[in-house]
C-alpha positions in Angstrom: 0.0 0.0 0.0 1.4 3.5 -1.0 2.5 5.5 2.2 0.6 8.9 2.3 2.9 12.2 2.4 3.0 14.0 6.3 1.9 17.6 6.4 4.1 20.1 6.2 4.5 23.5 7.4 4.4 25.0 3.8 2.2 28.1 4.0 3.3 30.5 1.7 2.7 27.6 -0.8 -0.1 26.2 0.4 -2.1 29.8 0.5 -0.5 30.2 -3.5 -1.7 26.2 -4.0 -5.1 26.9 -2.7 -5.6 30.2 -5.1 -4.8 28.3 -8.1 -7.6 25.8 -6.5 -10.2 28.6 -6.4 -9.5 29.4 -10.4 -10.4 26.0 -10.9 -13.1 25.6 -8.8 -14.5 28.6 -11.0 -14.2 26.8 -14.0 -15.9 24.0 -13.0 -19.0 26.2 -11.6 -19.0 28.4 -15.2 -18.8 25.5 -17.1 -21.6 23.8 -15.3 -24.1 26.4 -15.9 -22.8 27.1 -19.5 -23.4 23.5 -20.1 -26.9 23.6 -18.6 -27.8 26.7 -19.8 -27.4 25.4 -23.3 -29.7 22.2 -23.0 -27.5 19.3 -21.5 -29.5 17.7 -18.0 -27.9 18.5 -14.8 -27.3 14.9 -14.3 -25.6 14.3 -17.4 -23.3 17.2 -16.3 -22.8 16.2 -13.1 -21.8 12.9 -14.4 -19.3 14.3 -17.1 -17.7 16.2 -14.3 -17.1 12.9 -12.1 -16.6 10.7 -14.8 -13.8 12.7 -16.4 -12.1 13.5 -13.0 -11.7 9.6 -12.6 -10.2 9.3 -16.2 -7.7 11.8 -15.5 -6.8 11.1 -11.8 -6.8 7.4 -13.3 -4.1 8.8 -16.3 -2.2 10.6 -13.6 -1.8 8.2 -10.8 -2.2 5.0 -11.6 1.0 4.9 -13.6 2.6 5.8 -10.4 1.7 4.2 -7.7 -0.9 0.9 -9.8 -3.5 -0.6 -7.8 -2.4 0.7 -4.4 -4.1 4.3 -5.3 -7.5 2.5 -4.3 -6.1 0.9 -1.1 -7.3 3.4 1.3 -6.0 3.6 4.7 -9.5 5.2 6.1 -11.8 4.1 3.8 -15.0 4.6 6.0 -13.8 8.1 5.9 -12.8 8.3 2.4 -16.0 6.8 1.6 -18.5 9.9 3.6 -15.7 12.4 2.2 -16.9 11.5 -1.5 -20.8 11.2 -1.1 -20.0 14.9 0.6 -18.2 16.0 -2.9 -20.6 14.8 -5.5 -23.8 15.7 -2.8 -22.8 19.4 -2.5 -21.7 19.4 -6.5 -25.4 18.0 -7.3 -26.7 20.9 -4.9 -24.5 23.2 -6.9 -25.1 22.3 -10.3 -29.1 22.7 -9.5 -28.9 25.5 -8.1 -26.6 26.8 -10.8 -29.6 26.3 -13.3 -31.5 29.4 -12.2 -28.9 32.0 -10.4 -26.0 34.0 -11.3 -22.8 32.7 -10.3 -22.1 35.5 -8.5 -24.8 34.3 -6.1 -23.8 30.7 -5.7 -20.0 31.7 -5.3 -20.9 34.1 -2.5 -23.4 32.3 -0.5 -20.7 29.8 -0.6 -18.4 32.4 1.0 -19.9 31.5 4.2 -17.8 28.0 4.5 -15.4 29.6 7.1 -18.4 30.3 9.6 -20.2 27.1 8.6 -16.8 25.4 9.0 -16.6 26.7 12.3 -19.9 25.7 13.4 -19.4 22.5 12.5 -16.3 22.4 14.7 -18.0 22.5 17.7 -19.5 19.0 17.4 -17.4 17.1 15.1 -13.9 18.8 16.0 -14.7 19.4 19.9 -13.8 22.8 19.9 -15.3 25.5 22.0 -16.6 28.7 20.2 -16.0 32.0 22.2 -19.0 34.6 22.1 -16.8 36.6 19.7 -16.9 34.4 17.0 -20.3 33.4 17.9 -21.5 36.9 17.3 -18.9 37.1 14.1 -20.8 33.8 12.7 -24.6 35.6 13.4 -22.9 38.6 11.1 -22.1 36.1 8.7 -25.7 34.9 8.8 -27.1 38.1 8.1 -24.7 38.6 5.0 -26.2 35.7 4.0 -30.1 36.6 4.4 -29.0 39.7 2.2 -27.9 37.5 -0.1 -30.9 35.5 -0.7 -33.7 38.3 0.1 -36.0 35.5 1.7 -38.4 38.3 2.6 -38.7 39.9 -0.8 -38.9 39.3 -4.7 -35.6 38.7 -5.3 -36.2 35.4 -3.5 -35.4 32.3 -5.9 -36.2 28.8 -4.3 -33.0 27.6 -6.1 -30.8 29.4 -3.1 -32.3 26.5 -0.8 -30.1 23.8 -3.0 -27.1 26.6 -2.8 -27.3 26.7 1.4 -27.6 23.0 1.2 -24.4 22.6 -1.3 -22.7 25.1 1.0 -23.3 23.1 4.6 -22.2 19.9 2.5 -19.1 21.5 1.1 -18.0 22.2 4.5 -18.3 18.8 5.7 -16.2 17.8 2.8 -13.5 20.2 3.5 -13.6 19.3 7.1 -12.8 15.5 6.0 -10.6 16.5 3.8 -8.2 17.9 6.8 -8.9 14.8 8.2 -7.5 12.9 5.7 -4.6 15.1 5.5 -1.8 12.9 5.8 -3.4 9.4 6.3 -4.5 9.1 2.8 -2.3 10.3 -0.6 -3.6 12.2 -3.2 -4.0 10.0 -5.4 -6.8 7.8 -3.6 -8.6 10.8 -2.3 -8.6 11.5 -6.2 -9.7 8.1 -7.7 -11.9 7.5 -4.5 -13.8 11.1 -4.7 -14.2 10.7 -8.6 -15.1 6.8 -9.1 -17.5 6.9 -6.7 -19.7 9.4 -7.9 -19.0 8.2 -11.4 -20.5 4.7 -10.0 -23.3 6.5 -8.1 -24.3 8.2 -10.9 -23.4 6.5 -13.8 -27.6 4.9 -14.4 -29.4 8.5 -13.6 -26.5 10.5 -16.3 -27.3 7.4 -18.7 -30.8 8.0 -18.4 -31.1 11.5 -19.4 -28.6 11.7 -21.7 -28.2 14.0 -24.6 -25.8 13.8 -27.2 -24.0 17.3 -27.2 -24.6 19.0 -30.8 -21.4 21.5 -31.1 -18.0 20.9 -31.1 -17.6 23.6 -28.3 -20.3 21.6 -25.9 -18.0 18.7 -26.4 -14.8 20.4 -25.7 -16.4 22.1 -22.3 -18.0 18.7 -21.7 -14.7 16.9 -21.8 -13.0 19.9 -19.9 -15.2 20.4 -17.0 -13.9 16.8 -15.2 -10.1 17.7 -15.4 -10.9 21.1 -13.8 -12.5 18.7 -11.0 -9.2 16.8 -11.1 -7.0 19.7 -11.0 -8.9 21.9 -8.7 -9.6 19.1 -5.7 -6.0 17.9 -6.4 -4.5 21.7 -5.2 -6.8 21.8 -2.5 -5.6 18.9 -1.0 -2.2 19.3 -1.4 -2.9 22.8 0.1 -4.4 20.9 3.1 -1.4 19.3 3.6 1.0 22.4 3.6 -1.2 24.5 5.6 -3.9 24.4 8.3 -7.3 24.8 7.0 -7.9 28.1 9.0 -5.1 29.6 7.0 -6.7 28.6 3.6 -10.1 29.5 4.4 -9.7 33.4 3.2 -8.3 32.1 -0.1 -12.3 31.5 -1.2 -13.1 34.7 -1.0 -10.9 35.8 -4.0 -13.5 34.0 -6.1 -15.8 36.7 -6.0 -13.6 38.4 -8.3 -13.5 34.9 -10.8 -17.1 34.7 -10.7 -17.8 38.2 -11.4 -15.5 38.3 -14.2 -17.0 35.3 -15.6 -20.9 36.5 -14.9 -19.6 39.5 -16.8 -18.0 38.0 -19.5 -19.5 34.6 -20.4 -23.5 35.0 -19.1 -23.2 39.2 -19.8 -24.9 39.1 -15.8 -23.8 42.0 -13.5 -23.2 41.6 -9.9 -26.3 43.0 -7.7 -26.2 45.6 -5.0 -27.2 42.9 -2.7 -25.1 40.1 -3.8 -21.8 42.7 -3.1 -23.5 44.1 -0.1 -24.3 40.7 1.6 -20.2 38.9 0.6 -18.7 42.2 1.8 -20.4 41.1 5.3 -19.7 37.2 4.7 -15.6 38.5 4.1 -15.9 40.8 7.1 -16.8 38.3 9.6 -15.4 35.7 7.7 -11.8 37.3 8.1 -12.0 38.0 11.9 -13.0 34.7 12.3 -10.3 33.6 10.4 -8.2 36.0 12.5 -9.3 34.5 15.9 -8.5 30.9 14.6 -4.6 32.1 13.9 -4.5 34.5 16.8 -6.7 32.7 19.1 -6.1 29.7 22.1 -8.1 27.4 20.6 -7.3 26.7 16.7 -9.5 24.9 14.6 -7.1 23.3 12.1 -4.8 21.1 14.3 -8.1 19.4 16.8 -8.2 17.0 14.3 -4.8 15.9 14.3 -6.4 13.3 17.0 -8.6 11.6 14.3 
């Protein structure tokens, strides 16, 4: 059985990993919703996405290390980390359909305070009233967000709080794994089982792309899954996860950019006005993790 890499103290190249991450992570959320947008089933996409990340971790790894990438060394673990990926991705996708990616991306912005909800239970850590009150600051960027009291209410954010609370499960197992599993089976693990899972339901809706360019983005949209999770998880074994955490937020700028440029969709008054207060208490959350007695990041060392 390969031997999984220790974690290092790396963080200037973790933090620089973990931004080239967040590029890809864009690409997979703008292809997505181009893909949907231009008639292909959600499933189908999903599918693609899972499907082609397995081909490519498969290309990359099993060369190196052969049969032992699917020997996994927690693979109860491994096995909940992966229904977390492809759950929150499904989520996504959905919700993808019917909102800007600005939205999505900065209702997503709030992993660092769900993150550090979650610790309480899962991690054992106890929350000071500081950050308690930063994460009911968070919440309210997050109501302004999503409007629930007005017309710019879309039942689609519902599957975008639910891919959010997922994600940060998955990123909490992913620290977990840090340096008891390698790369590679994270990889082929994360990607073969959602390409099992959902292999009937992406048969069953199919449709045949009809443009060249569908098939390209198609075909792309899985190694951007590869690539992206790949960085993150190296990232999560150069650096503590409270470190990385602020590196999401640079995707507001991504997923304006590509709003702008690929959907022609402008960024709303309340979509910057809400992720400004998701960043703000985001960042001093972030800031009493580093500075604080009690850091998030190293409780699981334990598991």
């Amino acid at each position: 059985m390969s031997v999984p890499r220790p974690r290092e103290d790396r963080i200037a190249a973790g933090v620089m990993t973990m931004f080239c991450a967040v590029i890809f992570f864009t690409c997979i959320d703008t292809s997505a919703k181009w893909l949907t947008l231009t008639g292909l089933p959600v499933l189908q996409v999903v599918f693609a996405r899972y499907f082609g990340h397995f081909i490519y971790a498969a290309i990359i790894y099993l060369p190196q290390e052969g049969l032992d990438a699917f020997r996994s060394h927690a693979p109860v673990k491994q096995f909940i980390r992966s229904l977390l990926l492809f759950g929150s991705t499904i989520c996504n996708f959905i919700a993808l359909q019917s909102l800007p990616i600005t939205v999505t991306t900065t209702i997503m912005f709030a992993g660092p305070i769900v993150v550090t909800l979650l610790a309480i239970p899962i991690l054992g850590e106890k929350v000071g009233l500081r950050r308690i009150a930063a994460v009911c600051t968070g919440f309210v960027g997050v109501l302004v967000v999503i409007q629930p009291w007005g017309a710019e209410f879309h039942p689609a954010m519902l599957y975008s709080i639910a891919a959010l609370v997922i994600a940060s499960l998955y990123f909490i197992m992913t620290r977990m794994l840090a340096g008891v599993e390698t790369n590679a089976t994270q990889q082929v693990w994360s990607a073969g089982l959602a390409s099992l899972v959902l292999a009937p339901f992406g048969w069953a809706v199919w449709v045949w792309p009809d443009s060249g360019l569908q098939w390209l983005i198609l075909c792309l949209i899985g190694f951007f899954g590869m690539t992206g999770h790949s960085l993150a998880t190296i990232a999560h074994r150069w650096a503590d996860a409270s470190i990385l955490a602020p590196m999401i937020y640079s995707q507001i700028f991504m997923a304006a950019f590509a709003g702008i440029v690929v959907f022609a969709t402008w960024p709303t008054i309340w979509t910057l006005g809400g992720g400004l207060i998701i960043i703000a208490s985001g960042l001093y959350i972030w800031h009493r993790e580093r500075h604080g007695t009690q850091p998030v990041a190293r409780a699981d060392q334990s598991s």
